[in-house]
Structures are given as C-alpha cells and as structure tokens.
PyMOL Python script that loads the backbone (N, CA, C, O; Angstrom):
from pymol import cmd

cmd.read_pdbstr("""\
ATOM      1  N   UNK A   1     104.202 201.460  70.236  1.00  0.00           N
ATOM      2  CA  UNK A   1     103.887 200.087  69.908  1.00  0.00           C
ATOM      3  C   UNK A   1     103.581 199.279  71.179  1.00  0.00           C
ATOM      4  O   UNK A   1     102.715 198.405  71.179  1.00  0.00           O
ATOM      5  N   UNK A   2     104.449 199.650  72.468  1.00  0.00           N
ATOM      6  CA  UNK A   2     104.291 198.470  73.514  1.00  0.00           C
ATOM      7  C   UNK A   2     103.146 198.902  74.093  1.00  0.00           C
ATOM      8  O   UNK A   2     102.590 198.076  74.818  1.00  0.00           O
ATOM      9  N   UNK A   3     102.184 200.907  73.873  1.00  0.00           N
ATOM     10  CA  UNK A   3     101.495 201.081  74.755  1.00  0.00           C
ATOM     11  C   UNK A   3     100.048 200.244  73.685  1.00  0.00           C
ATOM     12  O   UNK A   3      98.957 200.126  74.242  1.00  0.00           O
ATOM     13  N   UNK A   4     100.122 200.010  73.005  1.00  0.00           N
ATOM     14  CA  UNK A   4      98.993 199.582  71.916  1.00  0.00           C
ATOM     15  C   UNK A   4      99.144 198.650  72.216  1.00  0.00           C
ATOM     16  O   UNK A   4      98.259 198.337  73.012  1.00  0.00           O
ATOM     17  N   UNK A   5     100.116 197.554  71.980  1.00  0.00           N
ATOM     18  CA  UNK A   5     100.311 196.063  73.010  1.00  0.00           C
ATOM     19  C   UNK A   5      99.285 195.861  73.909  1.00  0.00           C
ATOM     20  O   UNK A   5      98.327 195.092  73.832  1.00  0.00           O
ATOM     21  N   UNK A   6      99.677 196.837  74.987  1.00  0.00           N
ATOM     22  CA  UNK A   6      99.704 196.738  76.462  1.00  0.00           C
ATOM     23  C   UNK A   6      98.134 197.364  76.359  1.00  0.00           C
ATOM     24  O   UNK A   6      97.529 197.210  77.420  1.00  0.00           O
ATOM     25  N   UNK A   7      97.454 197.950  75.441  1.00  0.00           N
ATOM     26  CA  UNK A   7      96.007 198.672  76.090  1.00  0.00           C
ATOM     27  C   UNK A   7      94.918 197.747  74.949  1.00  0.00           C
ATOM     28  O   UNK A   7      93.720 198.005  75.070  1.00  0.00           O
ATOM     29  N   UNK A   8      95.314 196.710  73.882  1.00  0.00           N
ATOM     30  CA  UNK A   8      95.161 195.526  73.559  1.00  0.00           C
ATOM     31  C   UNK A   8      94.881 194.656  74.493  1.00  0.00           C
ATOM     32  O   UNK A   8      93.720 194.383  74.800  1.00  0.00           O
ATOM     33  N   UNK A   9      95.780 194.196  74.973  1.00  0.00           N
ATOM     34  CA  UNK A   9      95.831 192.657  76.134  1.00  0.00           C
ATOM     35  C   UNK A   9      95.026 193.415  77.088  1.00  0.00           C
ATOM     36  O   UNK A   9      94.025 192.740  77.326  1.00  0.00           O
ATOM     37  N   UNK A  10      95.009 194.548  77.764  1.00  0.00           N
ATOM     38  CA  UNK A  10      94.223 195.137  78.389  1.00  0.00           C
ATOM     39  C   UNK A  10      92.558 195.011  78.065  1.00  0.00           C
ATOM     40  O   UNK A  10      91.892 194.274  78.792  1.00  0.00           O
ATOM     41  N   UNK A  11      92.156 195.467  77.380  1.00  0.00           N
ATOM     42  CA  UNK A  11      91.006 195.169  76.454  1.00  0.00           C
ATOM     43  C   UNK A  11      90.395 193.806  76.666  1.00  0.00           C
ATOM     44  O   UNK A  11      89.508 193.417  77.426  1.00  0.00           O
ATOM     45  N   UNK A  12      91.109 193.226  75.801  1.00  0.00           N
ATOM     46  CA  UNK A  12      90.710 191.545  75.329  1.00  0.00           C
ATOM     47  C   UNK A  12      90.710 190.784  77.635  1.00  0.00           C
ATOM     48  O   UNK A  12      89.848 190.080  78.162  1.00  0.00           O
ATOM     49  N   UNK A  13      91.689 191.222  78.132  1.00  0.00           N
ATOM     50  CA  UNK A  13      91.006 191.042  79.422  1.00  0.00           C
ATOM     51  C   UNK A  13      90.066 191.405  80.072  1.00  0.00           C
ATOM     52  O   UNK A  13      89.333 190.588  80.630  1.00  0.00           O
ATOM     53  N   UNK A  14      89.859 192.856  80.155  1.00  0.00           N
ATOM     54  CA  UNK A  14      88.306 192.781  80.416  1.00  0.00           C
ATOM     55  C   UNK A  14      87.031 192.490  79.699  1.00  0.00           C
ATOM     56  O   UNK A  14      85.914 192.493  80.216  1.00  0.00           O
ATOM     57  N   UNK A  15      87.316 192.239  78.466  1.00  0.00           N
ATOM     58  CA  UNK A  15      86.315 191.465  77.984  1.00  0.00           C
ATOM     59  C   UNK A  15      86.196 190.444  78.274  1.00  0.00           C
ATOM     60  O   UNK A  15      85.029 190.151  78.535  1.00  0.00           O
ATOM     61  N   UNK A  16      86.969 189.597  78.377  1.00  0.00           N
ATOM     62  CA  UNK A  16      86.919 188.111  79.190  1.00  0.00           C
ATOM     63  C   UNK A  16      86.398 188.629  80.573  1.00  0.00           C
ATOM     64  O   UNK A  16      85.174 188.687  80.456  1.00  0.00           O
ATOM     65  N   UNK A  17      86.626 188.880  81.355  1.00  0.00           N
ATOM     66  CA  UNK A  17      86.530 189.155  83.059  1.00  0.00           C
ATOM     67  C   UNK A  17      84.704 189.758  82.678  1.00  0.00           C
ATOM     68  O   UNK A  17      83.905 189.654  83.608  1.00  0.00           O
ATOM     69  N   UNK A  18      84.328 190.195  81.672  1.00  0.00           N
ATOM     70  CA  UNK A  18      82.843 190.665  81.435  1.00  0.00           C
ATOM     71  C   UNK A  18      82.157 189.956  80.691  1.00  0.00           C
ATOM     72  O   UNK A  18      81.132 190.516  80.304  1.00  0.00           O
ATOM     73  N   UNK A  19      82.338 188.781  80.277  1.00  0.00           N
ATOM     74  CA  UNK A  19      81.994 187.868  79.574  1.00  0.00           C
ATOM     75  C   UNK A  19      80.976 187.056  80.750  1.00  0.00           C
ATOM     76  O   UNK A  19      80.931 186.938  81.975  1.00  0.00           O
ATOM     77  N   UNK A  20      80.354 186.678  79.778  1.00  0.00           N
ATOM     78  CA  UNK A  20      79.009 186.116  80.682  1.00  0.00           C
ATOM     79  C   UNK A  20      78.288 184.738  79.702  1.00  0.00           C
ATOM     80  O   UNK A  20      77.205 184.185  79.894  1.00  0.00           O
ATOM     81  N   UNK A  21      79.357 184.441  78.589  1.00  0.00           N
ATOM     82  CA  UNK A  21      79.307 183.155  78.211  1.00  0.00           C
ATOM     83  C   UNK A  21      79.766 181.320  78.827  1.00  0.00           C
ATOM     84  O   UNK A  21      80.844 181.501  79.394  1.00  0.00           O
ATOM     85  N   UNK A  22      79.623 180.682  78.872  1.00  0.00           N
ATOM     86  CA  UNK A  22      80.141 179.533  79.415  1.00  0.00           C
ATOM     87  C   UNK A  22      79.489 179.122  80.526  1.00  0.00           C
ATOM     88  O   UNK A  22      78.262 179.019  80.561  1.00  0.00           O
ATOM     89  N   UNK A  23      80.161 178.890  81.387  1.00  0.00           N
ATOM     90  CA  UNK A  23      79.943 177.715  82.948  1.00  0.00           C
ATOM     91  C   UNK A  23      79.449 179.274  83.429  1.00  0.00           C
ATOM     92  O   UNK A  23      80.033 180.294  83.062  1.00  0.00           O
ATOM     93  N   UNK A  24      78.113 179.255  84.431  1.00  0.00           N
ATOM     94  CA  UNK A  24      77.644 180.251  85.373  1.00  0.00           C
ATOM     95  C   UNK A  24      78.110 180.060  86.287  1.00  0.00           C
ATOM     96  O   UNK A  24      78.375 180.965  87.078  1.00  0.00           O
ATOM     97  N   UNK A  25      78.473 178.358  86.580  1.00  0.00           N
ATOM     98  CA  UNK A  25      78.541 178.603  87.873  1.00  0.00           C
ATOM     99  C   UNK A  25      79.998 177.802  88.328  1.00  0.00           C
ATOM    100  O   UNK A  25      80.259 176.751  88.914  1.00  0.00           O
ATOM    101  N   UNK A  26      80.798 178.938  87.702  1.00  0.00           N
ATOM    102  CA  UNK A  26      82.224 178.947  87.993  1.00  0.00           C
ATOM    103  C   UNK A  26      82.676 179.069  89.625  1.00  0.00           C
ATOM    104  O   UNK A  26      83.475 178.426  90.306  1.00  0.00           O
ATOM    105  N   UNK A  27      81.617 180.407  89.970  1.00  0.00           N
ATOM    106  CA  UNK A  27      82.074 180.550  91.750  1.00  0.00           C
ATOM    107  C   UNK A  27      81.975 179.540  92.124  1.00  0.00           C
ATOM    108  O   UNK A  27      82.983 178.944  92.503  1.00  0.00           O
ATOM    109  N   UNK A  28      80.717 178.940  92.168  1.00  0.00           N
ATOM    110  CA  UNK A  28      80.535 177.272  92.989  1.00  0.00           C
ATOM    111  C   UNK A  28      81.103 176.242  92.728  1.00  0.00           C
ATOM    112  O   UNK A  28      81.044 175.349  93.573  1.00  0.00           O
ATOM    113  N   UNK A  29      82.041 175.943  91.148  1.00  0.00           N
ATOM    114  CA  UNK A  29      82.803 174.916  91.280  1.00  0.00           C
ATOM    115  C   UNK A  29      84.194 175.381  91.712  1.00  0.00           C
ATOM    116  O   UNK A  29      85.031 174.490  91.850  1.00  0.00           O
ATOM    117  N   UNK A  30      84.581 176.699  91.956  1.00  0.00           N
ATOM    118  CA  UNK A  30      86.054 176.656  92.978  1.00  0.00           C
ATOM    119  C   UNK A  30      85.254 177.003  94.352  1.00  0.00           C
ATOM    120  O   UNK A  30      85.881 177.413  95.329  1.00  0.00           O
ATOM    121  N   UNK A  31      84.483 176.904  94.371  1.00  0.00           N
ATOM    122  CA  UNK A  31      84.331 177.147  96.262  1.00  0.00           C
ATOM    123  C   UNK A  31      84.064 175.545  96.338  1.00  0.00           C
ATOM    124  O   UNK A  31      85.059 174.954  96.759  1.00  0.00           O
ATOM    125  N   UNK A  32      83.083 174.787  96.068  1.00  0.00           N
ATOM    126  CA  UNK A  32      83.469 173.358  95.873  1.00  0.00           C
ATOM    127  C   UNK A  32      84.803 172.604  96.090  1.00  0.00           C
ATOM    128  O   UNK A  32      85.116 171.794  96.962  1.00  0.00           O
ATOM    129  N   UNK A  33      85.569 173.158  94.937  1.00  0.00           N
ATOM    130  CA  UNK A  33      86.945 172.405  94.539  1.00  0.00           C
ATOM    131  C   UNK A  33      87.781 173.182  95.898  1.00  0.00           C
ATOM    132  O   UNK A  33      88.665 172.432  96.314  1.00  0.00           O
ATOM    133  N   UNK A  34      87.705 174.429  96.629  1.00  0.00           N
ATOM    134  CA  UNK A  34      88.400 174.423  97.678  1.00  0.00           C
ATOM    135  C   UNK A  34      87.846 173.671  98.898  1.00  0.00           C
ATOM    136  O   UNK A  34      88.511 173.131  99.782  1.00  0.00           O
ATOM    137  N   UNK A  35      86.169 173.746  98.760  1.00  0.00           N
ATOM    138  CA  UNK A  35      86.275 172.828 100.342  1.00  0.00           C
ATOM    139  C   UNK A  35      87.306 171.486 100.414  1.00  0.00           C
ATOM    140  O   UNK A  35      88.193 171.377 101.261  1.00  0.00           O
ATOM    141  N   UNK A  36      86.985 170.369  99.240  1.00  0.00           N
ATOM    142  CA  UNK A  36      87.657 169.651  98.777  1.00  0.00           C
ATOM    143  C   UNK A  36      88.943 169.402  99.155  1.00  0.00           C
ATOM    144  O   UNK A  36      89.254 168.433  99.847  1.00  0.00           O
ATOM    145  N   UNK A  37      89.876 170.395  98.653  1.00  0.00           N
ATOM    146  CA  UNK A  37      91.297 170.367  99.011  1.00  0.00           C
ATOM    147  C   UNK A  37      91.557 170.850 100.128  1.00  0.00           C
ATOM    148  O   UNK A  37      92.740 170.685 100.426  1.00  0.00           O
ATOM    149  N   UNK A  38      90.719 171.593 101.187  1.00  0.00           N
ATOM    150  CA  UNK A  38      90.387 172.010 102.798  1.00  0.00           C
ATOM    151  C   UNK A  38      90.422 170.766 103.311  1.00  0.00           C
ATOM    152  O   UNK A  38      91.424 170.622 104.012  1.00  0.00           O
ATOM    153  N   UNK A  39      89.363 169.271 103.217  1.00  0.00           N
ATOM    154  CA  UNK A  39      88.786 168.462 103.721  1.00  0.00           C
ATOM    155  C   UNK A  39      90.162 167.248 103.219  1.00  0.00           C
ATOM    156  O   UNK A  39      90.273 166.158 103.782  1.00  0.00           O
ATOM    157  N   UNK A  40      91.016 167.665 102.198  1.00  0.00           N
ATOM    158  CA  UNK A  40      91.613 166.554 101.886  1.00  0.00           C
ATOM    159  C   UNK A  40      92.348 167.172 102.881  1.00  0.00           C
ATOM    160  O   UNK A  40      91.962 166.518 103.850  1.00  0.00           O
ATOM    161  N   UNK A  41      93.397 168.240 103.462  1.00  0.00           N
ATOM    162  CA  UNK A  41      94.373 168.431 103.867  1.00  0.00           C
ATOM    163  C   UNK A  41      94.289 168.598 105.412  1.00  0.00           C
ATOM    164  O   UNK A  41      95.155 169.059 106.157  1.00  0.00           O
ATOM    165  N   UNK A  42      93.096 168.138 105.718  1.00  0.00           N
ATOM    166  CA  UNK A  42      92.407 168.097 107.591  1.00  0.00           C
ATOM    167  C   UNK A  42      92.468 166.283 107.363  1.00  0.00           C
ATOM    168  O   UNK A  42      92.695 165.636 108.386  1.00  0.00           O
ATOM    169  N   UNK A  43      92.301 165.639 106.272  1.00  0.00           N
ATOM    170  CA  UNK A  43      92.283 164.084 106.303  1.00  0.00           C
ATOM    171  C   UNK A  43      93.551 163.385 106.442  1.00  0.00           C
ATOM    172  O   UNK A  43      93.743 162.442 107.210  1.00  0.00           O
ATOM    173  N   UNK A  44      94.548 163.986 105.526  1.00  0.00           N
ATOM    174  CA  UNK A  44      96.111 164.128 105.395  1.00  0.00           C
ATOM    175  C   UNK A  44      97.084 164.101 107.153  1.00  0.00           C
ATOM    176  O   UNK A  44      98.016 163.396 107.542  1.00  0.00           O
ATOM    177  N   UNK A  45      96.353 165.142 107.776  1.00  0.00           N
ATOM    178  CA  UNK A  45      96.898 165.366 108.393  1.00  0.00           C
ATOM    179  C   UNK A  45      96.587 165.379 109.818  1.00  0.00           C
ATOM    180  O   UNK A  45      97.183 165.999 110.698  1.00  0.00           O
ATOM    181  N   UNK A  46      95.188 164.319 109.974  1.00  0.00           N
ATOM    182  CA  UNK A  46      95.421 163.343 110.639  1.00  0.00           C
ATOM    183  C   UNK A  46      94.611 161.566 110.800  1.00  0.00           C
ATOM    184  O   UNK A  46      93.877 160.866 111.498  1.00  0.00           O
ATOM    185  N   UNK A  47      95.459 161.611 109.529  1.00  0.00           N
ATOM    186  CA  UNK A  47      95.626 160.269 108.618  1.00  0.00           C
ATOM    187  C   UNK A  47      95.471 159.022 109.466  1.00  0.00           C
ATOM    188  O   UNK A  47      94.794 158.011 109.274  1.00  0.00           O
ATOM    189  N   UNK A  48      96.525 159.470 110.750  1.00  0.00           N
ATOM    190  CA  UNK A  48      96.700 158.540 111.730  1.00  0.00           C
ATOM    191  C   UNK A  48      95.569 158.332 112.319  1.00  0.00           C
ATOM    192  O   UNK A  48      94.819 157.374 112.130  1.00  0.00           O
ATOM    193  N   UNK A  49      95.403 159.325 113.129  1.00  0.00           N
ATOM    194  CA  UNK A  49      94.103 158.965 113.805  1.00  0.00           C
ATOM    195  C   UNK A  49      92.952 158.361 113.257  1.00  0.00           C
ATOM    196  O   UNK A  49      92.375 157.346 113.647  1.00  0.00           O
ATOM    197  N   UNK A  50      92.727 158.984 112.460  1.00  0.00           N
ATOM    198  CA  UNK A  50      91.318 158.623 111.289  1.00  0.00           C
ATOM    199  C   UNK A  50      91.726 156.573 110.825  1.00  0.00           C
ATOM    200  O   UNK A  50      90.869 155.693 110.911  1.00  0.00           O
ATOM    201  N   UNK A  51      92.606 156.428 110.557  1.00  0.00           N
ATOM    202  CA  UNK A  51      93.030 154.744 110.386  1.00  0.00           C
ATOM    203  C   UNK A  51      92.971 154.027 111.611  1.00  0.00           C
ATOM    204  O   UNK A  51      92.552 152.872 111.529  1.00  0.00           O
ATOM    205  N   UNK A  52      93.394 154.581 113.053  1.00  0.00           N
ATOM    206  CA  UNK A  52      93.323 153.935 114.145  1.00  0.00           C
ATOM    207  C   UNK A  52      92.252 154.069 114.880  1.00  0.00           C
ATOM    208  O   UNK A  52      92.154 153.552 115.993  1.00  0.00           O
ATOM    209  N   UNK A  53      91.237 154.856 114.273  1.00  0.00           N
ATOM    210  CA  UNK A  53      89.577 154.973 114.986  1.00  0.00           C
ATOM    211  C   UNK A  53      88.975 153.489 113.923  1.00  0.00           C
ATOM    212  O   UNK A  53      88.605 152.437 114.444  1.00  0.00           O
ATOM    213  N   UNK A  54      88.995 153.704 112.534  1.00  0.00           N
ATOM    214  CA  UNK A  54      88.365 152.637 112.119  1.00  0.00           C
ATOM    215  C   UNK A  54      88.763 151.128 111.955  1.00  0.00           C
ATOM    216  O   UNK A  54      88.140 150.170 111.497  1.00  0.00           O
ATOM    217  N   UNK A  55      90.232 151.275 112.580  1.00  0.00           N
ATOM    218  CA  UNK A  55      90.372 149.891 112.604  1.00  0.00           C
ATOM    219  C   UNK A  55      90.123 149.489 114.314  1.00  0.00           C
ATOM    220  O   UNK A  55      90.318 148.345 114.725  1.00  0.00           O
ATOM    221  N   UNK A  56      89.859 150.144 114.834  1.00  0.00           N
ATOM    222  CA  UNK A  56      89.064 149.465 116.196  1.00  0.00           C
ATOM    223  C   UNK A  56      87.679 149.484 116.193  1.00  0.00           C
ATOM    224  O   UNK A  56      87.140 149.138 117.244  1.00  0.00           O
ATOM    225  N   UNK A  57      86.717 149.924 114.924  1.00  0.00           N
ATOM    226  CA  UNK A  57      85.843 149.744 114.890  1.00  0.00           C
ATOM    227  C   UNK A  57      85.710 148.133 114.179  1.00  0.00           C
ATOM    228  O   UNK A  57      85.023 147.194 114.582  1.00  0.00           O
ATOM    229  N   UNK A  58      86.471 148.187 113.188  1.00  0.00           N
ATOM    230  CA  UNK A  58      87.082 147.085 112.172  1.00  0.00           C
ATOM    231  C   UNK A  58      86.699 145.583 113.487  1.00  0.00           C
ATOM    232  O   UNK A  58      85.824 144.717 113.504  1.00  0.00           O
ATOM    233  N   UNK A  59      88.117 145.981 114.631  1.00  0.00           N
ATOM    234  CA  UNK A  59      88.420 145.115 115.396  1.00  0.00           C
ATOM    235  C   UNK A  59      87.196 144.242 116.516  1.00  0.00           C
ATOM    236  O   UNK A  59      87.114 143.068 116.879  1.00  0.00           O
ATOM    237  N   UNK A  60      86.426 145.388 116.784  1.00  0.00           N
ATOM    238  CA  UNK A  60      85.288 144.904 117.592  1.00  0.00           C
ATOM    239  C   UNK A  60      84.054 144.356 116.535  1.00  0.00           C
ATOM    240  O   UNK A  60      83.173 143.962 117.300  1.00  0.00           O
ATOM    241  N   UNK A  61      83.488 144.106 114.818  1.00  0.00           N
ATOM    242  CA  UNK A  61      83.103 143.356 114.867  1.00  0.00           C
ATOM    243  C   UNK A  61      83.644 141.978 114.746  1.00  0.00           C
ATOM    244  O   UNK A  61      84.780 141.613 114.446  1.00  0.00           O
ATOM    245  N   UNK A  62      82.629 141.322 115.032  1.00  0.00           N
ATOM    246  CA  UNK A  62      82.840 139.618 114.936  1.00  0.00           C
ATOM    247  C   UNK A  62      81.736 138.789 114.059  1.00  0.00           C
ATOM    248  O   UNK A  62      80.528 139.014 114.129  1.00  0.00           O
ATOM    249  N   UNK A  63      82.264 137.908 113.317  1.00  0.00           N
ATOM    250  CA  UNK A  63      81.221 136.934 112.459  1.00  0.00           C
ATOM    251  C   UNK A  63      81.109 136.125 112.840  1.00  0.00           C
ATOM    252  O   UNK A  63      82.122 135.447 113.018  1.00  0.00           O
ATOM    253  N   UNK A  64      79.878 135.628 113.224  1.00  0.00           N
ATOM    254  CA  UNK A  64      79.347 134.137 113.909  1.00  0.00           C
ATOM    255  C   UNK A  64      79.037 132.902 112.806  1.00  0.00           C
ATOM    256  O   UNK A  64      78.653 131.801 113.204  1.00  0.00           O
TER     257      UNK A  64
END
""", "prot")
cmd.dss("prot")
cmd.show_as("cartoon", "prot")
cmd.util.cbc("prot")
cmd.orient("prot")
C-alpha cells in the first residue's frame, strides 16, 4: 500500500515537473524576484550610507 502511495505521488510529480501548461516564464520571474531580494539586502545593509549620501545632496540644494 505505502509502495503504491509512494510511486503515485511519485508520478503525479513528475507530471507536474513535465508540465508545460501555465506561466513560461517562471525562470525569469524567480531570477527577477531574486535579483530583487539581492538588491533589497545590499540596500538594507547599507541603509546608512545610502540616507547620508542623499541627504547631503538634499542639503546643498537651495531655493531662491
């Protein structure tokens, strides 16, 4: 019974994993969605700097 289970769920997974219905372009929205969370966690971490570059840009203009 558990090997019929087990060569079932087996099955029905590679049919999914060979499936060629839906979104094509699955690779490109997680290579996307990782640059993303790459670019958030280089922003994160240095948060500081990145706030104290644009507020001296902030600081040097002036309105006449």
């Amino acid at each position: 019974m558990l090997n019929r289970m087990y060569v079932k769920a087996m099955c029905r997974l590679q049919e999914m994993m060979n499936d060629e219905k839906g979104d094509t372009n699955f690779i490109s929205v997680l290579i996307i969605l990782g640059i993303v969370v790459v670019l958030a966690g280089v922003f994160m971490g240095f948060k500081d700097t990145i706030v104290n570059q644009v507020q001296e840009l902030m600081d040097n203009f002036s309105i006449h």
